[in-house]
C-alpha positions as CSV (number, residue, x, y, z in Angstrom):
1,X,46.8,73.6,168.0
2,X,49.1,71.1,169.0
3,X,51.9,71.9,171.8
4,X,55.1,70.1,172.6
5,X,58.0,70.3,174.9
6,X,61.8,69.3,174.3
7,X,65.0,70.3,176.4
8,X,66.5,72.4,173.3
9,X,64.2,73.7,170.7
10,X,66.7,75.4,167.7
11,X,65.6,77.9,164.9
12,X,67.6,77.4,162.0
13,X,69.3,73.9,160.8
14,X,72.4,75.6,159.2
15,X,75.6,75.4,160.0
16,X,75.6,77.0,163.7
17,X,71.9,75.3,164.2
18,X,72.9,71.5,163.4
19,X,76.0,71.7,165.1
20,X,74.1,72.8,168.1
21,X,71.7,69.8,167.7
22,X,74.1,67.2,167.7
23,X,76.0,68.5,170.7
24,X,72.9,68.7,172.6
25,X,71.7,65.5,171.7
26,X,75.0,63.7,172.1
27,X,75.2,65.6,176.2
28,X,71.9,63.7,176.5
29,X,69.1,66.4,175.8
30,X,66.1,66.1,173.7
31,X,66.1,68.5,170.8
32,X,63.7,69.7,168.1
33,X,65.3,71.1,164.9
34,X,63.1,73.6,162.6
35,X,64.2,74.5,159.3
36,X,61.9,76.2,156.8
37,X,64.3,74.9,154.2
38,X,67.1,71.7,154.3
39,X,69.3,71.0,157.4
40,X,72.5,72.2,156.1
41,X,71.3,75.7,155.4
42,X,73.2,78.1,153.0
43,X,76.9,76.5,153.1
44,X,75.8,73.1,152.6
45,X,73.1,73.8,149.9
46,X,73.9,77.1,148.6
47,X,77.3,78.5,149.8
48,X,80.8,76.8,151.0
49,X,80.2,73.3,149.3
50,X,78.6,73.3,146.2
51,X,81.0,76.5,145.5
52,X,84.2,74.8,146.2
53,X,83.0,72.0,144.1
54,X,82.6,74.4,141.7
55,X,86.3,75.6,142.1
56,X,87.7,72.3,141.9
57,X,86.1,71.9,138.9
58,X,88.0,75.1,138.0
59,X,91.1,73.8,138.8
60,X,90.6,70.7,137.1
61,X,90.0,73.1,134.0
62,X,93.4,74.8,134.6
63,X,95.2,71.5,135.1
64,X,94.1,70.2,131.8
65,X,95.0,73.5,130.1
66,X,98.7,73.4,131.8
67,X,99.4,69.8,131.4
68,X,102.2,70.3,128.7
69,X,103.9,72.3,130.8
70,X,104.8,69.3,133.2
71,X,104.5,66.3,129.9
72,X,101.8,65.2,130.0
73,X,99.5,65.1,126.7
74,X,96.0,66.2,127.4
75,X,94.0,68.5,125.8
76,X,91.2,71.2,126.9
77,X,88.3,70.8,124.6
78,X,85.8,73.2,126.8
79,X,83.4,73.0,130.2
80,X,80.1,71.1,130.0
81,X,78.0,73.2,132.4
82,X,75.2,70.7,132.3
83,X,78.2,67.8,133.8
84,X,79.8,70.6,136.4
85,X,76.3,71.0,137.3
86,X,75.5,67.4,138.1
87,X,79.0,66.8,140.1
88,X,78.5,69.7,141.9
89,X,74.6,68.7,142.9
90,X,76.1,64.8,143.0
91,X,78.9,66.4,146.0
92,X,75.8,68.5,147.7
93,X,73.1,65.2,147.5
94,X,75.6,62.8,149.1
95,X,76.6,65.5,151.9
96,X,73.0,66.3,153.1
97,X,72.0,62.5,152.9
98,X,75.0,61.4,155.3
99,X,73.8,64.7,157.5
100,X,70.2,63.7,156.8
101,X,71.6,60.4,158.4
102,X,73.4,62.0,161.6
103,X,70.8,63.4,163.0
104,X,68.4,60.5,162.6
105,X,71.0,58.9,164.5
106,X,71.3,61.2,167.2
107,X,67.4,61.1,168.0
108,X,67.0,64.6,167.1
109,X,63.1,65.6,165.8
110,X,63.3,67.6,162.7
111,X,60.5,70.1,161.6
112,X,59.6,71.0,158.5
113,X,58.7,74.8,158.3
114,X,58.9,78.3,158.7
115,X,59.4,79.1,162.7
116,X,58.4,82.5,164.7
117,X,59.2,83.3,168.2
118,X,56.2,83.5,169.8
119,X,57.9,83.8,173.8
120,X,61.4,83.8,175.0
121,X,61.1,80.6,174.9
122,X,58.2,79.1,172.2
123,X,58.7,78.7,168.3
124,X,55.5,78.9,166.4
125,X,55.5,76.6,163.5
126,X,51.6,77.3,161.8
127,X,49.2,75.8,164.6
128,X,52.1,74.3,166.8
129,X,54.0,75.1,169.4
130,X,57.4,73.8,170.4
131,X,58.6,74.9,174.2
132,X,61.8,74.4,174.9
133,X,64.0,75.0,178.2
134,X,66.4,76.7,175.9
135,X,65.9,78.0,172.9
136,X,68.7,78.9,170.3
137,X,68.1,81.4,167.1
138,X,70.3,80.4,164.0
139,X,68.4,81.3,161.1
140,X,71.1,82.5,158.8
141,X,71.5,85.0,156.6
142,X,70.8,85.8,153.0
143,X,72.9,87.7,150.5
144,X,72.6,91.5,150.4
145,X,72.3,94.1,147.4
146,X,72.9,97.8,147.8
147,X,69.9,100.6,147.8
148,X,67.9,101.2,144.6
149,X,70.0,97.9,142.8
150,X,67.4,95.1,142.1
151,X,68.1,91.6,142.1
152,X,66.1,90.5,138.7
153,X,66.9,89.0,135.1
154,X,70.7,89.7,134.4
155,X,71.7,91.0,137.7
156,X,72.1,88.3,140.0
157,X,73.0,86.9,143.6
158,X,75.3,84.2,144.6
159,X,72.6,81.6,145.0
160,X,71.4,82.7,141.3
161,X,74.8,82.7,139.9
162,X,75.2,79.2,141.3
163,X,72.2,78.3,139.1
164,X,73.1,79.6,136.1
165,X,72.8,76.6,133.1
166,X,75.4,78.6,130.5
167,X,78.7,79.4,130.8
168,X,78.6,83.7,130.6
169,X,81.3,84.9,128.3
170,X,81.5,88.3,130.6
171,X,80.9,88.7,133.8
172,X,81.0,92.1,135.9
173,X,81.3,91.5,139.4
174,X,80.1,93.8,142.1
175,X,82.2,93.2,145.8
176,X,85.9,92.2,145.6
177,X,85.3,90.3,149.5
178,X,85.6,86.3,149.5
179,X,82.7,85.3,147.9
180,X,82.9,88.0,144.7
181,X,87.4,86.9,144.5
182,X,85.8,82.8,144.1
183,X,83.5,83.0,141.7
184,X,86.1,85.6,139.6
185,X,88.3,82.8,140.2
186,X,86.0,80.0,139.2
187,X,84.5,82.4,135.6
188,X,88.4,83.0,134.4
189,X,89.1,79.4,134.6
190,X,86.0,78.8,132.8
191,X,86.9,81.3,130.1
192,X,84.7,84.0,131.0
193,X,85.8,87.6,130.6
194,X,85.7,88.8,134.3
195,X,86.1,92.3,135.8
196,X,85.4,93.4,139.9
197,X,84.5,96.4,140.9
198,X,85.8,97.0,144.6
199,X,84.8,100.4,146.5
200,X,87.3,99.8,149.1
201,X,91.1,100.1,147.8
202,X,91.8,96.7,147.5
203,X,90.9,93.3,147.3
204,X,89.8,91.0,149.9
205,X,90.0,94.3,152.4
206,X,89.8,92.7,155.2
207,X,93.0,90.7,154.5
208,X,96.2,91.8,155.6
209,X,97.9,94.3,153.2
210,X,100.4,92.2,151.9
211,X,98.0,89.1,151.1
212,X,95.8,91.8,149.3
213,X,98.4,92.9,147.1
214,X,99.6,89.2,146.3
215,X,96.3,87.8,145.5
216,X,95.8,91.3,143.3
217,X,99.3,90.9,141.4
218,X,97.9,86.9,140.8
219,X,94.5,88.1,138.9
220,X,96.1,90.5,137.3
221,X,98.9,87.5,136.0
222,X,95.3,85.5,135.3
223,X,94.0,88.2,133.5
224,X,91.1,89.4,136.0
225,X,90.7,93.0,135.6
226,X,89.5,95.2,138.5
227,X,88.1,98.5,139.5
228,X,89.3,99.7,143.1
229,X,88.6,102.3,145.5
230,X,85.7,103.6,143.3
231,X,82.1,103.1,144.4
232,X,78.9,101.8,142.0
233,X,76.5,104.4,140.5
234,X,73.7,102.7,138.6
235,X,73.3,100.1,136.1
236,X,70.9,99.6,133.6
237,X,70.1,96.3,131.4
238,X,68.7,95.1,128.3
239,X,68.0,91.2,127.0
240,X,71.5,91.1,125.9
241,X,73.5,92.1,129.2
242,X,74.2,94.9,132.1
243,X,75.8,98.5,132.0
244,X,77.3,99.8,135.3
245,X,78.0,103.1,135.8
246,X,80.7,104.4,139.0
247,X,80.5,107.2,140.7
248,X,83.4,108.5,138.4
249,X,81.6,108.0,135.5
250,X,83.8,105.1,134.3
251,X,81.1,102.4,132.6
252,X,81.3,98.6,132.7
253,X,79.0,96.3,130.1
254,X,79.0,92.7,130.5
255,X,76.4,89.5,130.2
256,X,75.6,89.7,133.7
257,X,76.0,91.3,136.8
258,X,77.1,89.5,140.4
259,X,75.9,91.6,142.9
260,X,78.5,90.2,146.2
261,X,78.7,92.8,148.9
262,X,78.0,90.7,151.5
263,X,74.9,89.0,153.7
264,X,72.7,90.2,156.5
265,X,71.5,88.7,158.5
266,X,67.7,86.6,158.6
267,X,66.0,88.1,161.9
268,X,63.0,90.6,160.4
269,X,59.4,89.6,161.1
270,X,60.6,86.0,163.2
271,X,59.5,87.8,166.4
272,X,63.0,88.0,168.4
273,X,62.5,92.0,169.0
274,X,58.8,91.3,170.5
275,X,59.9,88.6,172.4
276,X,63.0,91.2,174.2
277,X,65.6,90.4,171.8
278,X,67.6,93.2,171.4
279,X,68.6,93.7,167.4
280,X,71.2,95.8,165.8
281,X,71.1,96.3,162.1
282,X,69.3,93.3,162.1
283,X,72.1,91.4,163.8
284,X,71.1,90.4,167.3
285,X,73.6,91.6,169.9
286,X,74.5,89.0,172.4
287,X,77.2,88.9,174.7
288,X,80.4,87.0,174.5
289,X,78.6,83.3,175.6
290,X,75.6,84.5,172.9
291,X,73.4,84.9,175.4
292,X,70.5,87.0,174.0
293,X,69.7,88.9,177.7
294,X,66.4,87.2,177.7
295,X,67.0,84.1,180.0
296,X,67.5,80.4,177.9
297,X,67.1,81.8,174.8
298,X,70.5,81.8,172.9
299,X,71.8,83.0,169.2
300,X,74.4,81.5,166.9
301,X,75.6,82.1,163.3
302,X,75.4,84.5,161.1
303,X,72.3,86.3,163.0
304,X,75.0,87.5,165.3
305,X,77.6,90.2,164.5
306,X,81.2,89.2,163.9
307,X,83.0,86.5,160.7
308,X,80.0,85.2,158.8
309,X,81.5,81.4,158.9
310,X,80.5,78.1,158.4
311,X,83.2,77.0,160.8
312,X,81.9,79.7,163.3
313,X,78.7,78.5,163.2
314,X,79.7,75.1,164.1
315,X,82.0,76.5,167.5
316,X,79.3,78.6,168.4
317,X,76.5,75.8,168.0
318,X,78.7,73.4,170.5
319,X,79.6,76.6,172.9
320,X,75.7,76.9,173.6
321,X,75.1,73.3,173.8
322,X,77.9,73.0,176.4
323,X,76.5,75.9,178.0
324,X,72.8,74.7,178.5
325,X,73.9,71.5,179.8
326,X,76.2,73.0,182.5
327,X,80.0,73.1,181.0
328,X,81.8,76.1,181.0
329,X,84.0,75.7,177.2
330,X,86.6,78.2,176.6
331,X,85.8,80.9,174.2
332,X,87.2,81.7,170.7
333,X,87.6,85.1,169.6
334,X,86.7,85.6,166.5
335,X,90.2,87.4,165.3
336,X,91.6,83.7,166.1
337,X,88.9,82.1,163.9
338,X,90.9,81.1,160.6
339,X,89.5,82.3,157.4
340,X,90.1,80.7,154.2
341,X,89.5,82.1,150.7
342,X,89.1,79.5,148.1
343,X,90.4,81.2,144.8
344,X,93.7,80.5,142.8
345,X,95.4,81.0,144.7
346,X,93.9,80.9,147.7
347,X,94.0,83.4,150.7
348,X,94.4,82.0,153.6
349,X,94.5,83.7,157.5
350,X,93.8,83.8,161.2
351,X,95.2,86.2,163.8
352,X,95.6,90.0,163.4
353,X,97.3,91.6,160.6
354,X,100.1,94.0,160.3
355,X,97.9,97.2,160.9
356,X,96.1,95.7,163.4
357,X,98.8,94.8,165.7
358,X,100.8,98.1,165.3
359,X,97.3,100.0,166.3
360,X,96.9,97.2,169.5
361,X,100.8,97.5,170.3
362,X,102.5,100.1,169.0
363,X,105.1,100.1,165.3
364,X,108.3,99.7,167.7
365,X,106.8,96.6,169.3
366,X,106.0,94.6,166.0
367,X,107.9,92.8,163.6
368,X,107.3,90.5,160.7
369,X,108.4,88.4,158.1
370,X,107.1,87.4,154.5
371,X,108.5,84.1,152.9
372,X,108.2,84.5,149.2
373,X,106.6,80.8,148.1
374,X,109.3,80.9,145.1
375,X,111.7,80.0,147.5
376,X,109.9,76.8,148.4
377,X,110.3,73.4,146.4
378,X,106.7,71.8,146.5
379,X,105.2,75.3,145.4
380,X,107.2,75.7,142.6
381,X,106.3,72.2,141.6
382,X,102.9,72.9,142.1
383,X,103.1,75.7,139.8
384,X,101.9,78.3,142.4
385,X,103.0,82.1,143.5
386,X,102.8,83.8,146.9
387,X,103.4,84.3,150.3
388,X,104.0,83.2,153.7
389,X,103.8,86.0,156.3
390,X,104.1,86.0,159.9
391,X,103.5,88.9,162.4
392,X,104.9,88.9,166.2
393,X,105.3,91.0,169.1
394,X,109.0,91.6,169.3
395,X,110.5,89.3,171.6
396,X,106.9,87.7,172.0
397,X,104.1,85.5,170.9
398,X,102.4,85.4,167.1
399,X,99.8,87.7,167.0
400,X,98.8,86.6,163.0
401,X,100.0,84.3,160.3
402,X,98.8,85.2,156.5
403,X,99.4,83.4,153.2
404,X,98.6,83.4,149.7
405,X,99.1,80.5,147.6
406,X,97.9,77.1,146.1
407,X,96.8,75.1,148.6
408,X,97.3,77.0,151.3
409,X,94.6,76.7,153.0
410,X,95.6,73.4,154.0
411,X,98.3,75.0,156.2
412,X,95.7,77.0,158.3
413,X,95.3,74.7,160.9
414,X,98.6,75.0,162.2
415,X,99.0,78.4,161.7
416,X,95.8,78.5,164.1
417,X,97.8,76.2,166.9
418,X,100.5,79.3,166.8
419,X,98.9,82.2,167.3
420,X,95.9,80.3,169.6
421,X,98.8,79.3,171.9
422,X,100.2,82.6,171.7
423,X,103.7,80.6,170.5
424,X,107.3,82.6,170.2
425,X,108.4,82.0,166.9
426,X,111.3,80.6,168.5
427,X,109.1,77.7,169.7
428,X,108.3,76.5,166.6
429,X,111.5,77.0,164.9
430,X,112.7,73.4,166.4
431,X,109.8,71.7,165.0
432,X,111.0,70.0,161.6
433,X,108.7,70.6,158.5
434,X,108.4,67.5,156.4
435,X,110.5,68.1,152.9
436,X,109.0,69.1,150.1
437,X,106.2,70.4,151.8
438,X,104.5,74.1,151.5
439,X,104.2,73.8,155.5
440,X,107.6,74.4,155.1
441,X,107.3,77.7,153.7
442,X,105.7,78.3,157.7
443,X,108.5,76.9,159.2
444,X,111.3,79.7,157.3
445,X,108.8,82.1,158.7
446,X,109.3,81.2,162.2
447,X,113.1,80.5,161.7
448,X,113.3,83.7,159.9
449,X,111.6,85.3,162.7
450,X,113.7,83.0,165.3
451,X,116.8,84.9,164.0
452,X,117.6,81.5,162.4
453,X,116.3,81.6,158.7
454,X,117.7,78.8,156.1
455,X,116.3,79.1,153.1
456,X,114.8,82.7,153.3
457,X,117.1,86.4,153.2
């Protein structure tokens, strides 16, 4: 058994585990990295990139099928899933070789294999031992089914679905939450017959009402059926496809089944609750600077309960890496982390919604505003429906901003400068929003809101 010591040993070289390693290499500590897997984790490898590659090939697809509409002559003669495959494994081999890359750079000792807790402070790794001043736990988390629903043969995860080498011609999919709405989004613009089942009333639930209803009213338009408000039964399946059954008796047959209702998180059997971690659900509870309660050792990620984020991940990574070498960084909540859904169109958010402010505040103390993107030149040229909607304190700051749309994730970040400096609508309203733009559609809002609207009624 061979023992070593570094400065920062990490658990996990995802998203919240990498970024954690570069911060604490680059504030002068010696880390040690251990991933069971690839550094890059589920987002890089399995999750946010090789999925949005898989979009863009979607859009690509849509483009092509549109492109009389705007004169140009193309034709759409089908999808190669063998080529989608290899550009989206191309887009995924080029990212983990240039992170493959940084951390070389940065100094930082990578180790290959499956880590356990052995003390507060010690990960196992077979015979070894790595000690570390500070430890940080960010192994991820994995996709979840429901009870009694097996993941096997024509019933299939995320990471499965991703691996398919044949274009489905239907497609049931189970969860109507972000990643269940992209891969409905991806199958329709590959042709596929595509229907979600949603127990909760609507869509992407944890959107704001309004942004539900849009991005329902678009797949409808796109001819993605749904099932709301009802929950699953049973299913059953042969060689040929998959039955589902709801708890109304209503039945469902297509060529597979997605099984998307979310991840949980990957803590059992790693040692964290022998070593005086405390865990709940699975999730381990920290406190708001992710300290664990057991002194140096920290948790980032998905392992910890809130947004289950790449982006997170990353904030949280460099807030503990700050941390152990002696800063003090200010502290995100995680209602003003932006989310981004990456389906046409796309949802895009950050800040509280309607209902959530009126239960903080009170009805008579919010207003809001929703810009319909027909109004606005560069979305109609884009071809794209939606809206832009804005939610204040009356008289007061921008508690949430929430669109649906194109492209409209791209307007995110600012929309996270507004309600992060808790900005008046009327403090934006002089800022000029470059023409034709869809930021533009953000800047009616706030006028709208300003008592000064231009284009909007």
């Amino acid at each position: 058994m061979a023992e070593h010591t570094f400065d920062v040993v990490i658990l996990g070289g995802g998203s919240g585990g990498y970024a954690a390693a570069i911060r604490s290499a680059e504030l002068g500590k010696s880390v040690a990295v251990i991933e069971k897997d690839k550094l890059g984790g589920t987002c890089l490898h399995r999750g946010c990139i090789p999925t949005k590659a898989l979009l863009h090939s979607a859009e690509v697809a849509d483009t092509a099928r549109a492109a009389a509409d705007v004169g140009v002559r193309a034709t759409f003669d089908g999808i190669d899933a063998q080529a989608v495959r290899a550009y989206r494994e191309g887009i995924v081999a080029k990212k983990f070789s240039g992170l493959e890359s940084l951390i070389k750079a940065r100094g930082i000792t990578v180790i290959a294999g499956e880590g356990r807790l052995v003390a507060a402070t010690s990960v196992g790794v077979g015979q070894d031992v790595y000690h570390g001043a500070d430890v940080i736990l960010a192994t991820g988390s994995q996709s979840r089914s429901l009870p009694g629903l097996d993941i096997a043969g024509r019933v299939l995860t995320s990471e499965q679905a991703l691996a398919l080498e044949e274009i489905p011609q239907s497609v049931i999919i189970l969860g109507g939450g972000v990643i269940g709405v992209e891969f409905a989004s991806v199958w329709r613009s590959f042709g596929v017959d595509v229907t979600i089942i949603e127990a909760m009333d609507h869509l992407v639930p944890n959107e704001d009402l309004a942004a539900s209803k849009a991005l329902e009213r678009a797949f409808r338009r796109r001819g993605i059926k749904s099932s709301l408000g009802v929950r699953f039964a049973s299913s059953a399946q042969t060689d040929d496809g998959v039955a589902v059954r709801l708890e109304n008796g209503q039945e469902f047959a297509a060529d597979y089944l997605l099984v998307a209702v979310g991840r949980g998180p990957v803590t059992a059997g790693l040692g964290f609750e022998d070593a005086g971690v405390t865990l709940d659900r699975d999730f381990v509870v920290t406190d708001e600077r992710l300290r664990t309660g057991v002194d140096h050792l920290w948790a980032v990620g998905d392992i910890v309960p809130g947004l289950q984020l790449a982006h997170r991940g990353f904030q949280q990574g460099i807030l503990v890496a700050e941390q152990i070498a002696g800063h003090t960084p200010p502290l995100v909540a995680d209602v003003n982390i932006p989310k981004v859904t990456y389906s046409h169109p796309e949802v895009a958010s950050v800040g509280f919604t309607e209902a959530q402010a009126i239960a903080d505040h009170g009805a008579d103390q919010i207003a809001s505003f929703e810009y319909n993107l027909a109004g606005n030149g560069k979305s109609h040229i884009l071809g794209t429906a939606g809206i832009v909607k804005v939610v204040r304190i009356k008289d007061g700051p921008v508690l949430g901003v929430h669109m649906v749309g194109d492209r409209v994730g791209e307007l995110i970040s600012e929309a996270q400068l507004v309600v992060g400096w808790e900005a008046h609508p009327e403090d934006i309203a002089p800022f000029i929003h470059a023409h034709p733009t869809q930021g533009e559609a953000l800047g009616e809002a706030f006028l709208a809101l300003s008592g000064k609207p231009l284009h909007a009624i």
